[in-house]
FILOTI-498159 format. One record per residue (C-alpha): residue number from 1; residue in three letters; chain; x, y, z. Coordinates in steps of 0.2 Angstrom, whole numbers. Example, Ala and Ser with C-alpha at 12.3 -4.5 7.8 and 13.67 -1.06 7.14 Angstrom:
BEGIN
1	ala	A	62	-22	39
2	ser	A	68	-5	36
// end
This chain:
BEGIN
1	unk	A	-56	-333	-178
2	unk	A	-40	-325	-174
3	unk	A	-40	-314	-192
4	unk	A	-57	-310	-189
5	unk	A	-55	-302	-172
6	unk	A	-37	-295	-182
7	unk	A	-48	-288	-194
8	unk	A	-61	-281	-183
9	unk	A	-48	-273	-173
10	unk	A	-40	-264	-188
11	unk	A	-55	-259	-193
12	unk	A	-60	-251	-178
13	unk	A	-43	-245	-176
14	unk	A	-43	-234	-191
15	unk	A	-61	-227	-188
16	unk	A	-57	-222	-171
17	unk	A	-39	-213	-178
18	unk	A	-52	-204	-189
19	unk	A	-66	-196	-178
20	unk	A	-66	-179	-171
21	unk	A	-63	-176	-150
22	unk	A	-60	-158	-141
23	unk	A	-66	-150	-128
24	unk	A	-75	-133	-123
25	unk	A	-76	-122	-107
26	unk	A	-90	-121	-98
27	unk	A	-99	-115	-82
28	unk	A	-97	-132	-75
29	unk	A	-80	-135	-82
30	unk	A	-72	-142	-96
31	unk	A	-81	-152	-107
32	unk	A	-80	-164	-119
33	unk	A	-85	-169	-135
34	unk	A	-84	-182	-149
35	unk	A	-91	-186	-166
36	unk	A	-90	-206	-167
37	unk	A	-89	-213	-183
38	unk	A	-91	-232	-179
39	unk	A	-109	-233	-175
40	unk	A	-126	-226	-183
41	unk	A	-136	-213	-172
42	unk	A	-149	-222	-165
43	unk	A	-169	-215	-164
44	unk	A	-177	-213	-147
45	unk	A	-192	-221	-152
46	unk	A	-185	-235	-159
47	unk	A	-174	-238	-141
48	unk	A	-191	-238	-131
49	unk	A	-199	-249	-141
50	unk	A	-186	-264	-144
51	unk	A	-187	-267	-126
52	unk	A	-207	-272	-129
53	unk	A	-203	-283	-144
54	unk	A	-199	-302	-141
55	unk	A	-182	-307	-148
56	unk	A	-178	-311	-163
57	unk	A	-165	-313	-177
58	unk	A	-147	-318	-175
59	unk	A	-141	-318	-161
60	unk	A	-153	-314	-151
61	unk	A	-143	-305	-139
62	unk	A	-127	-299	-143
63	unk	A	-121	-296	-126
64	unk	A	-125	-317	-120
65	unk	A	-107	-325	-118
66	unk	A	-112	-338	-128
67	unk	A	-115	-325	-142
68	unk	A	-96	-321	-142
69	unk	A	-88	-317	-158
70	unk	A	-103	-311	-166
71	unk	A	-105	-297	-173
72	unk	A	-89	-289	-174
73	unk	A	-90	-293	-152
74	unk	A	-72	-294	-144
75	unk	A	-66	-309	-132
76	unk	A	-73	-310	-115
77	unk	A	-64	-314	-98
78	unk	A	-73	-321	-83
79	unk	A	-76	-310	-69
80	unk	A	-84	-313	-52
81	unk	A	-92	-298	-45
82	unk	A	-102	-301	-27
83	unk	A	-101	-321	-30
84	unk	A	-110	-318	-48
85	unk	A	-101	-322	-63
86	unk	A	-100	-309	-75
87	unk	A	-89	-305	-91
88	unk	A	-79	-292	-96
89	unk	A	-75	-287	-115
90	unk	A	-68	-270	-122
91	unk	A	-79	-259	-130
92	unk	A	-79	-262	-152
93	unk	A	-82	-241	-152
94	unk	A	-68	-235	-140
95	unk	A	-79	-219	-135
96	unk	A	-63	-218	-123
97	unk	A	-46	-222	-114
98	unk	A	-48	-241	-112
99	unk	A	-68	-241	-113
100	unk	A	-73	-258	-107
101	unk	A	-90	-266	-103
102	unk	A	-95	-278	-89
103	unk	A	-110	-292	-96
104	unk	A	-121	-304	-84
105	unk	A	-118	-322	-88
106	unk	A	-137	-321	-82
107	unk	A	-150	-313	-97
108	unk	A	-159	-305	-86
109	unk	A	-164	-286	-90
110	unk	A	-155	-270	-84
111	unk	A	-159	-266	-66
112	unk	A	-155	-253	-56
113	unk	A	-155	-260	-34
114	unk	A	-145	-260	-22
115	unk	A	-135	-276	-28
116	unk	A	-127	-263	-45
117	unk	A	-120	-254	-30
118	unk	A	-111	-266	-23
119	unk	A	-105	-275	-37
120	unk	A	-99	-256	-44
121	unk	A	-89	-257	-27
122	unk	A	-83	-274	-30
123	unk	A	-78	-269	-48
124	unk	A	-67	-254	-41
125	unk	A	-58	-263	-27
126	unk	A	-51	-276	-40
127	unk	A	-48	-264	-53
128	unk	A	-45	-243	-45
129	unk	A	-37	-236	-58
130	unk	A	-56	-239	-68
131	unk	A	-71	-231	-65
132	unk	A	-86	-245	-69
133	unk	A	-105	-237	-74
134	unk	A	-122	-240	-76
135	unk	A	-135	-236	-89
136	unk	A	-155	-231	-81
137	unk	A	-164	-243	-81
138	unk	A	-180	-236	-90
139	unk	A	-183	-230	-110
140	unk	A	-178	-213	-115
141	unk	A	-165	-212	-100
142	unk	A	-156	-228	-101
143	unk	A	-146	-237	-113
144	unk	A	-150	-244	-131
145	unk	A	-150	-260	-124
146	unk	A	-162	-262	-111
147	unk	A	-164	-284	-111
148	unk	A	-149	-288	-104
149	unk	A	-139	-282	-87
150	unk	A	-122	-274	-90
151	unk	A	-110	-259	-85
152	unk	A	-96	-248	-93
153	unk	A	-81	-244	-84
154	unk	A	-61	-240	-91
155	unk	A	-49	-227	-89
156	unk	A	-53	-210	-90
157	unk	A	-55	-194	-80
158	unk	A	-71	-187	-86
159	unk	A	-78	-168	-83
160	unk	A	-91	-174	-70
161	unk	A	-77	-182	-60
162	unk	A	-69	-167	-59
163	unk	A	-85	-155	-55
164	unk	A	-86	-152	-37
165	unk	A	-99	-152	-24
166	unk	A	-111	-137	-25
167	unk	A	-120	-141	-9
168	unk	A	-113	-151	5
169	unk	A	-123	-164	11
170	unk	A	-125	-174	30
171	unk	A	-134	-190	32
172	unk	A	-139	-195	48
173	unk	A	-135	-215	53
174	unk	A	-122	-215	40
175	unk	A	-105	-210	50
176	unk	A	-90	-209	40
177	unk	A	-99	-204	25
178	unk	A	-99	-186	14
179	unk	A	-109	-179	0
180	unk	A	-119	-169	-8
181	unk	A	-125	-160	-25
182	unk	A	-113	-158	-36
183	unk	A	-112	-143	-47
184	unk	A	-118	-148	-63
185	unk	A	-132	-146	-77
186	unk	A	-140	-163	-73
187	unk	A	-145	-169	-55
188	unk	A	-130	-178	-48
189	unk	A	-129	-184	-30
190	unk	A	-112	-188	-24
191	unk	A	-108	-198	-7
192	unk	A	-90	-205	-2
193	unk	A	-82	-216	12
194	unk	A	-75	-232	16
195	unk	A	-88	-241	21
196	unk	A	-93	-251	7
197	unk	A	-109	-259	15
198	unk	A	-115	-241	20
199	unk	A	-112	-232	5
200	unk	A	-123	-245	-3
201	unk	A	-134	-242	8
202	unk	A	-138	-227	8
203	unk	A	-136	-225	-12
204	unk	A	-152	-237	-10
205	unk	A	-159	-227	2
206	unk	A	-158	-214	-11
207	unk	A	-163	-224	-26
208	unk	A	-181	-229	-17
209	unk	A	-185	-211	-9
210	unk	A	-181	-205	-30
211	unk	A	-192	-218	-38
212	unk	A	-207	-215	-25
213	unk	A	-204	-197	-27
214	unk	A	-216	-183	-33
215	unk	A	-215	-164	-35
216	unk	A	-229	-157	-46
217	unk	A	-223	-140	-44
218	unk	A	-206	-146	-51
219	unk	A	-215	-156	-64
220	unk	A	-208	-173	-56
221	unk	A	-219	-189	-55
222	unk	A	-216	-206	-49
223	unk	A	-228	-213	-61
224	unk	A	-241	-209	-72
225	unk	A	-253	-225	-75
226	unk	A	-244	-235	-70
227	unk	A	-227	-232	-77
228	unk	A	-215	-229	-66
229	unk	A	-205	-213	-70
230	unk	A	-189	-212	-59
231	unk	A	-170	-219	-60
232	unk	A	-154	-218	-59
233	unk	A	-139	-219	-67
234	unk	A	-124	-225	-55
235	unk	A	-107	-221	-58
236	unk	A	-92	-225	-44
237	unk	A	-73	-225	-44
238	unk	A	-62	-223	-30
239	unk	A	-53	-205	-22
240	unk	A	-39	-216	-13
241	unk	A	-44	-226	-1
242	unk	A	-61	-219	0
243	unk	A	-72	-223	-12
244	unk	A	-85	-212	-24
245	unk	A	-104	-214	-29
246	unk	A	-111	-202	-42
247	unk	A	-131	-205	-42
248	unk	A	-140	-195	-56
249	unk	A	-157	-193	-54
250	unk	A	-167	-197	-68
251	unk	A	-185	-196	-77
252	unk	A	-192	-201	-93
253	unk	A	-208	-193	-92
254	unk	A	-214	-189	-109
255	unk	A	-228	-174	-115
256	unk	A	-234	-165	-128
257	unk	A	-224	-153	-130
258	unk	A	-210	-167	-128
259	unk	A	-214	-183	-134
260	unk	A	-197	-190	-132
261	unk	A	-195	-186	-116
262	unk	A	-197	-170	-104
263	unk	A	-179	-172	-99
264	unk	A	-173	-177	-114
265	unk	A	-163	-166	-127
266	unk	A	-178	-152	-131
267	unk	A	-182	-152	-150
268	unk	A	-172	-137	-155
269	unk	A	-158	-144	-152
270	unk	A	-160	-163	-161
271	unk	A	-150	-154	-178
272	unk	A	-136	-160	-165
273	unk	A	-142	-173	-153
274	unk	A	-157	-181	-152
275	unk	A	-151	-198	-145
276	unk	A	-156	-205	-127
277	unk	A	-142	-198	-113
278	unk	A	-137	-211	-107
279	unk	A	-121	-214	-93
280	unk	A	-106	-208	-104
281	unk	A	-114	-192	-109
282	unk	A	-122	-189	-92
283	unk	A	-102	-189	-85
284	unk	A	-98	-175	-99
285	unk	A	-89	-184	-114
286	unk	A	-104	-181	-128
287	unk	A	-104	-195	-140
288	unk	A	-109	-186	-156
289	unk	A	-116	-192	-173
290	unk	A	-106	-197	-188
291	unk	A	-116	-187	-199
292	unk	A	-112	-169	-191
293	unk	A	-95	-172	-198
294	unk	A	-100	-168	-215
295	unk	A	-112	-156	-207
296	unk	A	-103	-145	-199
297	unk	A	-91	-145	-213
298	unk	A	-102	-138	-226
299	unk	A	-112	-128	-214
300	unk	A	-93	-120	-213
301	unk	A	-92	-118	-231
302	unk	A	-110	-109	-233
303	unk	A	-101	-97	-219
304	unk	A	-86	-94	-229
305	unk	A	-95	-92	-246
306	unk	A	-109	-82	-237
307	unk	A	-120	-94	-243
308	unk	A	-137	-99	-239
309	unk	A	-141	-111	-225
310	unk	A	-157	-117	-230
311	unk	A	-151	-119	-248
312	unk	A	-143	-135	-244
313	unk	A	-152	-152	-239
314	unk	A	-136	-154	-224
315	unk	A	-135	-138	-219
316	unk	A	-154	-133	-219
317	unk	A	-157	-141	-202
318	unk	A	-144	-131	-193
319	unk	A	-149	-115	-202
320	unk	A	-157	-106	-185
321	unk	A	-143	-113	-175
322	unk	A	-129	-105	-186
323	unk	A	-138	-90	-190
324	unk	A	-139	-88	-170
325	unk	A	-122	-84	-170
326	unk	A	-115	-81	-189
327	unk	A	-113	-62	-181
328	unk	A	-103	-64	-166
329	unk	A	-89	-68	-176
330	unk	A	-75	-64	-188
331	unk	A	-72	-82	-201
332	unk	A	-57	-85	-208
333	unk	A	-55	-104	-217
334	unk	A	-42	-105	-202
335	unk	A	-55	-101	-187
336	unk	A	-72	-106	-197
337	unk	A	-69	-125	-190
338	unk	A	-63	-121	-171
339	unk	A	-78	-106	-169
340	unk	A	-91	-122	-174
341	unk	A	-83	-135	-163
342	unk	A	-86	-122	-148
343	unk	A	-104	-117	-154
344	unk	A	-108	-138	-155
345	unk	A	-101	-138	-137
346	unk	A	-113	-125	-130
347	unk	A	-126	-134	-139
348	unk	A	-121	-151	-129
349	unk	A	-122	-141	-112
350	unk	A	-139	-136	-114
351	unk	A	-141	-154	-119
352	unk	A	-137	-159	-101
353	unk	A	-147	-145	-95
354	unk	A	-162	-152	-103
355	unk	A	-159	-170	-95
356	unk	A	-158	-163	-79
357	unk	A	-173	-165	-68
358	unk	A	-169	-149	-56
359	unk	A	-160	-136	-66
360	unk	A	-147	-124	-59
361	unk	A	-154	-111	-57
362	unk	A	-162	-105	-39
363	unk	A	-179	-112	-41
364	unk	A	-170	-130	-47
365	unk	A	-160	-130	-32
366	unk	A	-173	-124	-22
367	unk	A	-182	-139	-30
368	unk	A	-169	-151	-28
369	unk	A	-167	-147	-10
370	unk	A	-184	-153	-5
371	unk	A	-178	-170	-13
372	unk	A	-163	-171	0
373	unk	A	-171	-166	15
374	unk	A	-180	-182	14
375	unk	A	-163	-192	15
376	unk	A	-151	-179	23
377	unk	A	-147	-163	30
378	unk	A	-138	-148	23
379	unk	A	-121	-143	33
// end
């Protein structure tokens, strides 16, 4: 066992050495991007129907504690969150600085409720110096694995920590404690205090006012027969001695024109993402597909060679996507690499903007707003 986990550590070791990470400027602030070599993209269709299907295969459930060791899964410590034994384990993909996540003993399915807050303020008063986050809790905006309750947390600083509040935020029988919407392209409510017991309070407050909520004017529905529409994904960490709740609001309502989800990545731009959002790419660090390495390299090569997009089979898809901007700038083989990078980050921005439930712009907050007067005032 130990030369097993040995090998599997190298392994990842030496993949992770090899993948691509920079960052882009933004409206909303630096952002940050990745292309991760050491897992397979992962369809959206696919995601939303596993959780239908009854188990099967071996094992079952990779994230069960008895389970541990298979596939390529890294050793588990006992932790006790909330009188609840849960485990934690690093992550096998490293998407960043000491990425860990936080498994039920219990198989019982992801869940968003009052009790994730508390146990997400229980996590960071044993452990500050991480952040610990959830996945939704429904297809199309939560994880990949939807069957068994866990969290991610580590340590690292990422862009939607560092955005700040747009709109300042009061609400009323929750002294002590401060918030409001944060400036960003998805729908982020951020509350902080103290009080542990009232900041989970009123983050549930929140969460049921979201999931009952409907706007048709804003496109926003609770439900449609019967399926329930509206999450959250809960992130907190500590500022101090004060700690931190980001909420983002969330919707996996599917149409026509969408079918993979209205406030999913929008067709035109699955050439470079068209996997679910899910909690590290709603904080800013985009998790990109192994294949755009080769991608964007030969998409540079049609550049420099003045080349054909469509001509070949890995550069085809991108074609209206390069050609958008093929002459706005001077390539040189020394730039060609560094212009894409930033392009793929503008991509990833409107990638956010299209998970977002209320835009940015002055009808979204306007929008947005009717939302909080429900559960607060504006100062």
């Amino acid at each position: 066992m130990e030369q097993m986990s040995l090998h599997i550590r190298r392994r990842v070791d030496c993949t992770v050495a090899r993948e691509m990470r920079w960052q882009v400027a933004s409206e909303f602030g630096a952002i940050d991007l990745s292309i991760n070599l050491s897992r397979s993209e992962k369809d959206p269709k696919a995601i939303a129907a596993a959780k239908k299907l009854p188990q099967s295969g071996y094992p079952r459930c990779a994230l069960c504690h008895e389970n541990e060791g298979c596939r390529g899964t890294l050793r588990r410590s006992p932790f006790t969150l909330e009188g609840e034994t849960w485990y934690l384990q690093y992550s096998p993909y490293v998407y960043y600085n000491e990425h860990c996540i936080l498994l039920s003993a219990a198989h019982t399915p992801m869940k968003i409720s009052k009790e994730t807050f508390l146990r997400q303020l229980a996590f960071v008063t044993e452990l500050p110096h991480y952040f610990i986050g959830s996945n939704a809790d429904l297809p199309i905006v939560g994880d990949s694995i939807l069957s068994h309750d866990h969290m991610q947390g580590g340590r690292y600083v990422f862009p939607m920590e560092r955005a700040q509040i747009e709109i300042p935020l009061s609400f009323d029988g929750y002294p002590g404690i401060t918030g409001g919407i944060v400036r960003w392209p998805m729908s982020v409510l951020r509350i902080r205090g103290r009080d542990r017991d009232a900041l989970a309070a009123l983050a549930a407050r929140i969460l049921s006012a979201w999931r009952g909520y409907t706007d048709e004017s804003a496109v926003i529905y609770a439900e449609t027969d019967g399926e329930p529409h509206n999450t959250v994904t809960p992130i907190c960490r500590r500022r101090g001695e004060d700690y931190e709740l980001d909420l983002v609001l969330r919707n996996n309502l599917v149409t026509e024109e969408h079918p993979l989800g209205l406030y999913h990545p929008h067709a035109e731009l699955h050439h470079i993402k068209k996997e679910n959002i899910g909690l590290i790419e709603a904080m800013g660090l985009a998790v990109l597909p192994a294949r755009l390495k080769g991608e964007l390299e030969a998409v540079a090569e049609c550049i420099l060679k003045d080349l054909e997009l469509t001509a070949m089979p890995e550069t085809e898809k991108h074609a209206a996507w390069a050609e958008s901007f093929r002459g706005k700038y001077s390539f040189t083989p020394a730039n060609v690499m560094e212009i894409l990078k930033g392009e793929v980050g503008n991509v990833f921005v409107r990638v956010l903007s299209d998970a977002g439930v209320f835009k940015t712009d002055a009808a979204g907050r306007t929008a947005f707003l009717r939302f909080t007067d429900r559960i607060a005032q504006r100062i």
